[in-house]
C-alpha atoms as an extended CHARMM CRD file, in Angstrom:
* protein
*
       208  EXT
         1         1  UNK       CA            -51.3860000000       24.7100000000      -78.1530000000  PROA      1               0.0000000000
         2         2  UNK       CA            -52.9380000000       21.3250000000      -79.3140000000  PROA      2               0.0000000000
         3         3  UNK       CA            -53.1330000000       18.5200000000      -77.2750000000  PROA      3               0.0000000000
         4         4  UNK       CA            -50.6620000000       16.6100000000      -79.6130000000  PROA      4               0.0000000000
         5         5  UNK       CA            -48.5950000000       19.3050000000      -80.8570000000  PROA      5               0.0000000000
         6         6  UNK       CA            -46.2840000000       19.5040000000      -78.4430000000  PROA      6               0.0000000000
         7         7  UNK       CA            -44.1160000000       16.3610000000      -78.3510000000  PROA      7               0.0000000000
         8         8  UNK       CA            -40.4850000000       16.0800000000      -79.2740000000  PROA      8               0.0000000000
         9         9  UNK       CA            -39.3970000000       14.0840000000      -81.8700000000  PROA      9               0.0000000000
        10        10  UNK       CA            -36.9650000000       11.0420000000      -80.5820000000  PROA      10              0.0000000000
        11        11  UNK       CA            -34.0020000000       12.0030000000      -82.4520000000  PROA      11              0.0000000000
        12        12  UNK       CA            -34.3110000000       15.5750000000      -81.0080000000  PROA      12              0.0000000000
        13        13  UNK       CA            -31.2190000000       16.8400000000      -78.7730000000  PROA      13              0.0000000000
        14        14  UNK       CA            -31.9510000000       19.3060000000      -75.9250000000  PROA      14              0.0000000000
        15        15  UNK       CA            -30.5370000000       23.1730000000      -75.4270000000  PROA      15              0.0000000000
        16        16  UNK       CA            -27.1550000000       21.9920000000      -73.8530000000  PROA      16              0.0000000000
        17        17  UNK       CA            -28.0250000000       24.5210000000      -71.5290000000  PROA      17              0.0000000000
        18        18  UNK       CA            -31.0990000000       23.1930000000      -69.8740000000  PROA      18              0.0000000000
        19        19  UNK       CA            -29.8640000000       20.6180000000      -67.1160000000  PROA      19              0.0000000000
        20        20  UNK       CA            -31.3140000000       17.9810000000      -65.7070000000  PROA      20              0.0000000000
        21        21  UNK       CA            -32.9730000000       19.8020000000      -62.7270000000  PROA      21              0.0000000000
        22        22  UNK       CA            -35.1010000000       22.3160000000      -64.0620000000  PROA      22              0.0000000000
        23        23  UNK       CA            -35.8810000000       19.4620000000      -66.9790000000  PROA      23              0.0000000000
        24        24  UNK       CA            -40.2170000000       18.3410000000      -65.8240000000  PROA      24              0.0000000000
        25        25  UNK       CA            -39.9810000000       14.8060000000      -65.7740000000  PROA      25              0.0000000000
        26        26  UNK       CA            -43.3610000000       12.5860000000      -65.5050000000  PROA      26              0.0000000000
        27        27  UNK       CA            -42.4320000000        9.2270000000      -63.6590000000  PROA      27              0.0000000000
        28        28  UNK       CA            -45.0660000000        6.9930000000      -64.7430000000  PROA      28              0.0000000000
        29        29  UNK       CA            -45.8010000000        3.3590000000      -64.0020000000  PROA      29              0.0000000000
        30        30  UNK       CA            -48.8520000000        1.3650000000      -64.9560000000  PROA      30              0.0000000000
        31        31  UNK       CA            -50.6800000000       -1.5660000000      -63.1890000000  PROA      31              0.0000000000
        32        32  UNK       CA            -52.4360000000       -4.2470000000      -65.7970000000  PROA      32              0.0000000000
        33        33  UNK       CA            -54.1630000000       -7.2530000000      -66.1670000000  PROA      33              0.0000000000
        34        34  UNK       CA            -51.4460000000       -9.0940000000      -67.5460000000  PROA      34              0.0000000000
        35        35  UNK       CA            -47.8820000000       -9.1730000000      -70.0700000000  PROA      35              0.0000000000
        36        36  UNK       CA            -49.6470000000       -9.3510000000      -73.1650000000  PROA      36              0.0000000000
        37        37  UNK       CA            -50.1050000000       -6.3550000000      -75.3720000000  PROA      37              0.0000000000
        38        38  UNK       CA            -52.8260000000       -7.3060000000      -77.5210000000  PROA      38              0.0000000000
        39        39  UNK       CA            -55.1160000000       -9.0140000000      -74.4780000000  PROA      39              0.0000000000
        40        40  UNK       CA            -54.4120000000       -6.7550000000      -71.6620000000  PROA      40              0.0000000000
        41        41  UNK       CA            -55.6980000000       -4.0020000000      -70.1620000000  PROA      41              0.0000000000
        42        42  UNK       CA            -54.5350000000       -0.9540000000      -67.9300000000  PROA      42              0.0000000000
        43        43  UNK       CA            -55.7100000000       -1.2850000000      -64.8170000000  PROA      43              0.0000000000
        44        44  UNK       CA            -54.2080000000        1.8780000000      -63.0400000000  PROA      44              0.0000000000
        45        45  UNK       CA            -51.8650000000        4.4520000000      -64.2860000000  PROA      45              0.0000000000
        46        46  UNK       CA            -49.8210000000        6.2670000000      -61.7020000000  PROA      46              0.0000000000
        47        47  UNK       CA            -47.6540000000        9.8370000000      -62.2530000000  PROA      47              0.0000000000
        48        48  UNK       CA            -45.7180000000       12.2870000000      -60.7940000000  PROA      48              0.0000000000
        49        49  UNK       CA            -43.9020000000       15.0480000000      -61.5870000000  PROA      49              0.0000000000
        50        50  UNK       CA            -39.8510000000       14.8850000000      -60.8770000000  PROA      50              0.0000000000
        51        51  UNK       CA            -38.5810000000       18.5020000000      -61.0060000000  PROA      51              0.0000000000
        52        52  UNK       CA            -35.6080000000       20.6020000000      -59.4680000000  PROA      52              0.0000000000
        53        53  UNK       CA            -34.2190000000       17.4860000000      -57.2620000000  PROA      53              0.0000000000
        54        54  UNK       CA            -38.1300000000       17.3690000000      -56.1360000000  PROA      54              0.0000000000
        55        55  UNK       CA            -40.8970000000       15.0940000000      -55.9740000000  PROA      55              0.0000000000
        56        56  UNK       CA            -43.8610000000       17.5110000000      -56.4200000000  PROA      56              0.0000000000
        57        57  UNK       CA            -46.8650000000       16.0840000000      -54.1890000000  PROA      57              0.0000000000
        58        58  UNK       CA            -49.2760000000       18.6760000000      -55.2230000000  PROA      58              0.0000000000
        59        59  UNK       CA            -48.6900000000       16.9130000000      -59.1910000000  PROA      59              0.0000000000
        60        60  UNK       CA            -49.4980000000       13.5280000000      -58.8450000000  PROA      60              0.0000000000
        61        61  UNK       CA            -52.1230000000       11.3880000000      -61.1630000000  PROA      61              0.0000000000
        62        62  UNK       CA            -53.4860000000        8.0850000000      -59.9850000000  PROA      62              0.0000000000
        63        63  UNK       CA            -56.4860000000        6.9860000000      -62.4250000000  PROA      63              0.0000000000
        64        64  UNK       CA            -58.0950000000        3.7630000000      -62.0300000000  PROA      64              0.0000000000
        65        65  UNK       CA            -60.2160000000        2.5590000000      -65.0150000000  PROA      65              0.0000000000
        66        66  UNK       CA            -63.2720000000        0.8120000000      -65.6560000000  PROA      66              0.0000000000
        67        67  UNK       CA            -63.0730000000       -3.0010000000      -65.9500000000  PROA      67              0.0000000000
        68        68  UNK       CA            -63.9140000000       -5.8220000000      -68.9870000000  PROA      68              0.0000000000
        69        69  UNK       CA            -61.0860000000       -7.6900000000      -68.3670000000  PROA      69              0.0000000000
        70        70  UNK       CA            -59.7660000000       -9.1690000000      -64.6200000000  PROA      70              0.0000000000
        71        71  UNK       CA            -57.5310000000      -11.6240000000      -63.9330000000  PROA      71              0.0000000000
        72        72  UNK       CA            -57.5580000000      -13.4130000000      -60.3940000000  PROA      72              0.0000000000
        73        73  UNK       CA            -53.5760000000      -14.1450000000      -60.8570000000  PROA      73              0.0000000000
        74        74  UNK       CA            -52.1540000000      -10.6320000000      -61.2570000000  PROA      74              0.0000000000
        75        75  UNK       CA            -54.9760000000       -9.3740000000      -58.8470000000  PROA      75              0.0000000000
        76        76  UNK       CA            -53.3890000000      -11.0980000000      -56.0670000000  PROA      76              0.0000000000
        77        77  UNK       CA            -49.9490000000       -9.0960000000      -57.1660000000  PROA      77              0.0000000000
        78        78  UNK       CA            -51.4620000000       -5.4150000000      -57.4810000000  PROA      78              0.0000000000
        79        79  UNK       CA            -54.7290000000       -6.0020000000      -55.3110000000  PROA      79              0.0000000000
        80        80  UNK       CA            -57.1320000000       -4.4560000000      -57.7740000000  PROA      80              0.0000000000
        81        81  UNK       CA            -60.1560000000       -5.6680000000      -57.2700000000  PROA      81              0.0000000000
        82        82  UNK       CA            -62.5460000000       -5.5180000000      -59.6690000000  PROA      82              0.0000000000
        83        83  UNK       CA            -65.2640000000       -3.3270000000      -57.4510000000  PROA      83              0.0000000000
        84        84  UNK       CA            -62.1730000000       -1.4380000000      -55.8890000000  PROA      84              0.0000000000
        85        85  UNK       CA            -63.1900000000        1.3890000000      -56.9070000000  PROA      85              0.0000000000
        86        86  UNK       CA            -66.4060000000        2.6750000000      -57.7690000000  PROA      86              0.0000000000
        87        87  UNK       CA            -66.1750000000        5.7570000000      -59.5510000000  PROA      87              0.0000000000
        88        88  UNK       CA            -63.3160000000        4.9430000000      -62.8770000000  PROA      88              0.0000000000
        89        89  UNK       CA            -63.0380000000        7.1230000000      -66.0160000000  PROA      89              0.0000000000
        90        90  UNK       CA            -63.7920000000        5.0490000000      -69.4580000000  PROA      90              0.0000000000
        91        91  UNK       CA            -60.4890000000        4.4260000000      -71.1220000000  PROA      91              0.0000000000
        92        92  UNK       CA            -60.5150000000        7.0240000000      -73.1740000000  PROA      92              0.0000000000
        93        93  UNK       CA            -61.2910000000       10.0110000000      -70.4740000000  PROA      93              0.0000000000
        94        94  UNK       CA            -58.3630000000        8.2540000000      -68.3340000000  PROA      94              0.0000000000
        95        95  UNK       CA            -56.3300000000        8.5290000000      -71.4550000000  PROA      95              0.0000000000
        96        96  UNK       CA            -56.8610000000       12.2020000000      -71.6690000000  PROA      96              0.0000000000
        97        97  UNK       CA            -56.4520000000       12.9900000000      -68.0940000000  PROA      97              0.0000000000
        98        98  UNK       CA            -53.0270000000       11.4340000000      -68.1090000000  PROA      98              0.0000000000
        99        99  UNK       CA            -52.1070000000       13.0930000000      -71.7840000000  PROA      99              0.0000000000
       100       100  UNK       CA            -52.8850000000       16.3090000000      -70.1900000000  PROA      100             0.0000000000
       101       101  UNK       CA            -50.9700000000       15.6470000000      -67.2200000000  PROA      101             0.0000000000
       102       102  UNK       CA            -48.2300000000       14.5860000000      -69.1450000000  PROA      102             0.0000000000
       103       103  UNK       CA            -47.8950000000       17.4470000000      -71.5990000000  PROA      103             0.0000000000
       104       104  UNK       CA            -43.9700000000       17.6310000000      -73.3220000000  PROA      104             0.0000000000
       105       105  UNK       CA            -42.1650000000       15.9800000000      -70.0040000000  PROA      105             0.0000000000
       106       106  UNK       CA            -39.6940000000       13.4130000000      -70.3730000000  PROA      106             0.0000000000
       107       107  UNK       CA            -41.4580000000       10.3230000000      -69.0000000000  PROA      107             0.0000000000
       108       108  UNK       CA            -39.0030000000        8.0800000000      -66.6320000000  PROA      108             0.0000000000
       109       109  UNK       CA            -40.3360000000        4.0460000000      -65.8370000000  PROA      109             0.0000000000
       110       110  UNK       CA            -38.3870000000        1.5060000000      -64.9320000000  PROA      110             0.0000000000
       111       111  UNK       CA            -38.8250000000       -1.2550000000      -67.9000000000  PROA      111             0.0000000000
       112       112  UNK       CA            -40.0770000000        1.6920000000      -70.0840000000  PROA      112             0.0000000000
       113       113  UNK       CA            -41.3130000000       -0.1310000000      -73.0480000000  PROA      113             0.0000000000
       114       114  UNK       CA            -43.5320000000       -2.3120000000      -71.2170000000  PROA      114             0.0000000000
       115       115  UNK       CA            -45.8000000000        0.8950000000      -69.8550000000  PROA      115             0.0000000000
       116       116  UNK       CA            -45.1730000000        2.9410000000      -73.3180000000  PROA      116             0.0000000000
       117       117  UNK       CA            -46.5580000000       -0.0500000000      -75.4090000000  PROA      117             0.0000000000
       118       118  UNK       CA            -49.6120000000       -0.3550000000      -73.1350000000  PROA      118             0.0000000000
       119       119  UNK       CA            -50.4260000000        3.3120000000      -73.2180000000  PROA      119             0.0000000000
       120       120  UNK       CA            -49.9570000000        3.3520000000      -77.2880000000  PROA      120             0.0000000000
       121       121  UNK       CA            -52.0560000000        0.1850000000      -77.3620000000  PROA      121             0.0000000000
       122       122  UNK       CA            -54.7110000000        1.6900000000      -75.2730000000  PROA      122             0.0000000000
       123       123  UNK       CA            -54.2240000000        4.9670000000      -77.5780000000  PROA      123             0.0000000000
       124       124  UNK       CA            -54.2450000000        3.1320000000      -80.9400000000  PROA      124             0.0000000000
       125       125  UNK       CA            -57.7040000000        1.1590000000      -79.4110000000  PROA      125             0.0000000000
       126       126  UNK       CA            -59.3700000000        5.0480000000      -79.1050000000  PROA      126             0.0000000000
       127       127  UNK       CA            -58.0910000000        6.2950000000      -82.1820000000  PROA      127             0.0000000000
       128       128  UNK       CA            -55.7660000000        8.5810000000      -80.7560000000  PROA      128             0.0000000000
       129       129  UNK       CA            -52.0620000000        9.6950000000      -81.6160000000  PROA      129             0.0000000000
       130       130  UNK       CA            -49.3010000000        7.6030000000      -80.0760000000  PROA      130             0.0000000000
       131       131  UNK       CA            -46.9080000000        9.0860000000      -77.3810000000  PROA      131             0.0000000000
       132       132  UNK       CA            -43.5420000000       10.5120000000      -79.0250000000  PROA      132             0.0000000000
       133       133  UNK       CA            -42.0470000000       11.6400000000      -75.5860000000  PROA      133             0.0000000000
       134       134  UNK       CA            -38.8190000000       10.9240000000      -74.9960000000  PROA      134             0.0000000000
       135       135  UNK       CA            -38.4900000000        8.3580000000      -72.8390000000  PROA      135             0.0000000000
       136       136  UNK       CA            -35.3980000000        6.9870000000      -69.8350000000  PROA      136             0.0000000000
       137       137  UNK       CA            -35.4780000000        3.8290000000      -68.3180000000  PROA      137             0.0000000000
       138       138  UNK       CA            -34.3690000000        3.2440000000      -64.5680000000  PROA      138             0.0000000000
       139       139  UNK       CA            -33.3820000000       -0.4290000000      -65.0140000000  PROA      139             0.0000000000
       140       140  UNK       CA            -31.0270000000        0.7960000000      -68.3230000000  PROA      140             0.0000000000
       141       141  UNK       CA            -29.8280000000        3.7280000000      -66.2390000000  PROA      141             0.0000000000
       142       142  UNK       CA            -29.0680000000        1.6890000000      -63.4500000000  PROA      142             0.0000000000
       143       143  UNK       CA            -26.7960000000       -0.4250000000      -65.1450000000  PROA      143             0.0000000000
       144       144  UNK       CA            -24.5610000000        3.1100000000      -66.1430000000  PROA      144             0.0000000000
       145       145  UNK       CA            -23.5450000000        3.0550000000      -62.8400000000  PROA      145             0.0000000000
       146       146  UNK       CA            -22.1180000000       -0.2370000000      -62.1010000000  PROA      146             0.0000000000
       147       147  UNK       CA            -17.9290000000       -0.9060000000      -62.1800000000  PROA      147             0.0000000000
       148       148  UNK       CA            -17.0120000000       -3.1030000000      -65.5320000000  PROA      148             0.0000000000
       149       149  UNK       CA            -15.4070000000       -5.5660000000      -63.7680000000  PROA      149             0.0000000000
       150       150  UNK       CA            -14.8360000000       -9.3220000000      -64.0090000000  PROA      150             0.0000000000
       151       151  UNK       CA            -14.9350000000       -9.6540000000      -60.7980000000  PROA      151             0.0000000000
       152       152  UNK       CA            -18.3380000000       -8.2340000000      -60.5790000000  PROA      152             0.0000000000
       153       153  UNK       CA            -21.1720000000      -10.3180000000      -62.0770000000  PROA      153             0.0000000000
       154       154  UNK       CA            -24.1340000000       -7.8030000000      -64.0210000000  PROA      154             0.0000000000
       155       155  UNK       CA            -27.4500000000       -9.2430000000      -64.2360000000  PROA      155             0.0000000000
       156       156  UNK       CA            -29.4130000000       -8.7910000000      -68.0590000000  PROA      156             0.0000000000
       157       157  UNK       CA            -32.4190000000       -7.3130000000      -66.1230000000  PROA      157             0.0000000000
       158       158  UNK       CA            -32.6450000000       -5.6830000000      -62.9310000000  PROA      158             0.0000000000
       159       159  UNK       CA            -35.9000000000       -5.3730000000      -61.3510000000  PROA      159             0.0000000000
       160       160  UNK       CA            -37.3600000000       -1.9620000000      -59.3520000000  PROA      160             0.0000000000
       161       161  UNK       CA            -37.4650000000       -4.2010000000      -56.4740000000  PROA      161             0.0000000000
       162       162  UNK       CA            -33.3700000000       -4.4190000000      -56.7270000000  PROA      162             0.0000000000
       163       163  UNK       CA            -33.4940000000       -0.6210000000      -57.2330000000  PROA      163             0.0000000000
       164       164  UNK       CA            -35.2870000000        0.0460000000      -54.1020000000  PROA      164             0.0000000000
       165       165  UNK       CA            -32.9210000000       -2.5650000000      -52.1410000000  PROA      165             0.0000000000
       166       166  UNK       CA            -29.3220000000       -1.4590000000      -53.9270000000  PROA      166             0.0000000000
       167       167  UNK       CA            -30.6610000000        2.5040000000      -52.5460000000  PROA      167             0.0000000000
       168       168  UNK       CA            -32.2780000000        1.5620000000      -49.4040000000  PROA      168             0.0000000000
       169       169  UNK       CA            -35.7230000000        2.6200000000      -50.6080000000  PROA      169             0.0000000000
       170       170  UNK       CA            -39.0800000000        1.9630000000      -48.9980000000  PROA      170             0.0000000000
       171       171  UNK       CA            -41.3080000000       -0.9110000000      -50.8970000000  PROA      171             0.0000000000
       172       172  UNK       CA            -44.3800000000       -0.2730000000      -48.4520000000  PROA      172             0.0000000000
       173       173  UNK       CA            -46.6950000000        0.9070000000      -51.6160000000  PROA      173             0.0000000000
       174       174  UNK       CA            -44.6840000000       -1.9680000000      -53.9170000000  PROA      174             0.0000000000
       175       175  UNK       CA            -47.2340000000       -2.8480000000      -56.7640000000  PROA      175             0.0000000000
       176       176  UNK       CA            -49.4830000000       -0.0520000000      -56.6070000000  PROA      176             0.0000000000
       177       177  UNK       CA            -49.0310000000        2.3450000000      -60.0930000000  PROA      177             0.0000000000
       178       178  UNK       CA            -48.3880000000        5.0530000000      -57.7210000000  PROA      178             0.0000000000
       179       179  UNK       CA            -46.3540000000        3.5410000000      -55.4920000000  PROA      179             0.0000000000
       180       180  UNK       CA            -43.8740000000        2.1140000000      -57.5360000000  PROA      180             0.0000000000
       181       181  UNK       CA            -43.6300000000        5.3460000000      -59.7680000000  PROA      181             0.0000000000
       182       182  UNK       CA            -42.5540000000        6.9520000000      -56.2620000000  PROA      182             0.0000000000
       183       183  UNK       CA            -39.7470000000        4.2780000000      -55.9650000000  PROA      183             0.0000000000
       184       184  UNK       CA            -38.9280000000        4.8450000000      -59.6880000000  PROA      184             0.0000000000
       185       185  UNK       CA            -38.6540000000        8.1650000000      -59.0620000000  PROA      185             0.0000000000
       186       186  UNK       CA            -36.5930000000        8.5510000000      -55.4130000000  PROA      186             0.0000000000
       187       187  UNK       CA            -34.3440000000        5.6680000000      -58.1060000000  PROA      187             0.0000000000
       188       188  UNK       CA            -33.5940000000        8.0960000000      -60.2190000000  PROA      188             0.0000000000
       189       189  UNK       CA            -32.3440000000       11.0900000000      -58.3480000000  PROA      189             0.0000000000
       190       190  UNK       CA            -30.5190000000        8.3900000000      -56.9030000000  PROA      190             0.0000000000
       191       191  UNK       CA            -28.7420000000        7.1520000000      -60.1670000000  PROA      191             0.0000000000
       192       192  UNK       CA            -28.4900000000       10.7480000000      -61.1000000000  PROA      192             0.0000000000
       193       193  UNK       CA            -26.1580000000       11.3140000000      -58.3830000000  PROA      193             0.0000000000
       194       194  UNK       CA            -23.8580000000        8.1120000000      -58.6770000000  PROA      194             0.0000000000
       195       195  UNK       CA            -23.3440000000        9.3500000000      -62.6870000000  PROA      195             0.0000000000
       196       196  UNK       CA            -22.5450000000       12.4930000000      -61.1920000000  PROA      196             0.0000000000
       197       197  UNK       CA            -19.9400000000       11.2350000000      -58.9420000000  PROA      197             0.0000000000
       198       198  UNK       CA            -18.1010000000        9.8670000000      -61.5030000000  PROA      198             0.0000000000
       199       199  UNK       CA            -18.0420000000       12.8340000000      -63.9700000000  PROA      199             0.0000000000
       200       200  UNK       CA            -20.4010000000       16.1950000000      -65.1330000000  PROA      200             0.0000000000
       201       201  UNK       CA            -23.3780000000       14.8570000000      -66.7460000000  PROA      201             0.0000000000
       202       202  UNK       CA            -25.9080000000       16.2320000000      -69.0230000000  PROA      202             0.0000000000
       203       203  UNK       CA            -29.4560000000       15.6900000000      -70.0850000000  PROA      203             0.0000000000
       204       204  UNK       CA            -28.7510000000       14.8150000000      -73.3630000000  PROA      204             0.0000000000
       205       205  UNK       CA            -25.8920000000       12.3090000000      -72.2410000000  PROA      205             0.0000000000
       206       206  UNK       CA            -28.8520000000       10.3090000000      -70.0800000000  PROA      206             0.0000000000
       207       207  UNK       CA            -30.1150000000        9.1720000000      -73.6850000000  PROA      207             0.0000000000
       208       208  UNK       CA            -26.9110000000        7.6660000000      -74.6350000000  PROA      208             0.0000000000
């Protein structure tokens, strides 16, 4: 099988019978110089696979790439220096590694169309195919399981750093591609089980 033959297309539903556990999820988050699509650059890109209720430590992916752009401003946030590291795949081979590691998954961020925009940008600089995974978002998730209440007040965005407080989750490796795609992840197990609470969910219902 191809490389880039086996993505689903978007407006593909799953096998009602395939639940959400035994679904491979890749829970990705990238670290960059900056907000802007066309300037920027990936600094890091962090993944790990979410299968079964289980964070798999054995499939992880933490690639740092080689350098032409730094900025001093969001190096003091993620703390990647430019001579971090000393050893960094070009774009392209970093690009390949994490397509590979990837393969058909579902990929879960929190803020998903920030880190899918980057990636296609990075893809669309090497001439390569852009990403047609299907894609959930934490902070959208997140929001499924609040009360509708006027008496409760819902914020427009809600960071990962309110995820990791509202579930009681460790921030030690906060701003670090792999660190936050571990928070991400622990997030969504734990939104997974409020939606749960409140009735049977499926896989294709998470997309809704």
């Amino acid at each position: 099988m191809g490389l880039f033959n086996f993505w689903k297309k978007d407006d593909e539903l799953f096998d009602e019978s395939i639940t959400i556990e035994e679904t491979r999820f890749v829970v990705l988050d990238t670290e960059t110089t900056g907000f802007d699509y066309e300037n920027d650059r990936i600094l890091c890109i962090g993944a790990l696979v979410l299968q079964n209720n289980v964070i798999s430590v054995q499939e992880t992916l933490e690639i740092y790439l080689q350098q032409d752009h730094y900025d001093k401003s969001t190096a003091q946030i993620h703390g990647i220096l430019r001579d971090f590291v000393l050893k960094r795949p070009s774009e392209l081979e970093a690009l390949q590694q994490f397509l590979t590691f990837l393969g058909d998954s579902i990929i879960i961020a929190h803020h998903t169309v920030f880190d899918i925009t980057m990636i296609n940008k990075a893809l669309e600089r090497n001439n390569l195919p852009q990403l047609t995974n299907k894609t959930l978002d934490t902070a959208y998730l997140y929001k499924k399981t609040l009360i509708k209440s006027h008496l409760f007040e819902r914020k427009d965005h809600y960071t990962l750093d309110d995820l990791a407080d509202k579930f009681d989750i460790s921030k030690k490796d906060r701003h670090t591609a792999l660190g936050d795609a571990y928070i991400t992840a622990i997030a969504f197990l734990k939104i997974v089980k409020k939606l749960k609470e409140k009735k049977e969910i499926s896989l294709n219902q998470l997309f809704k």
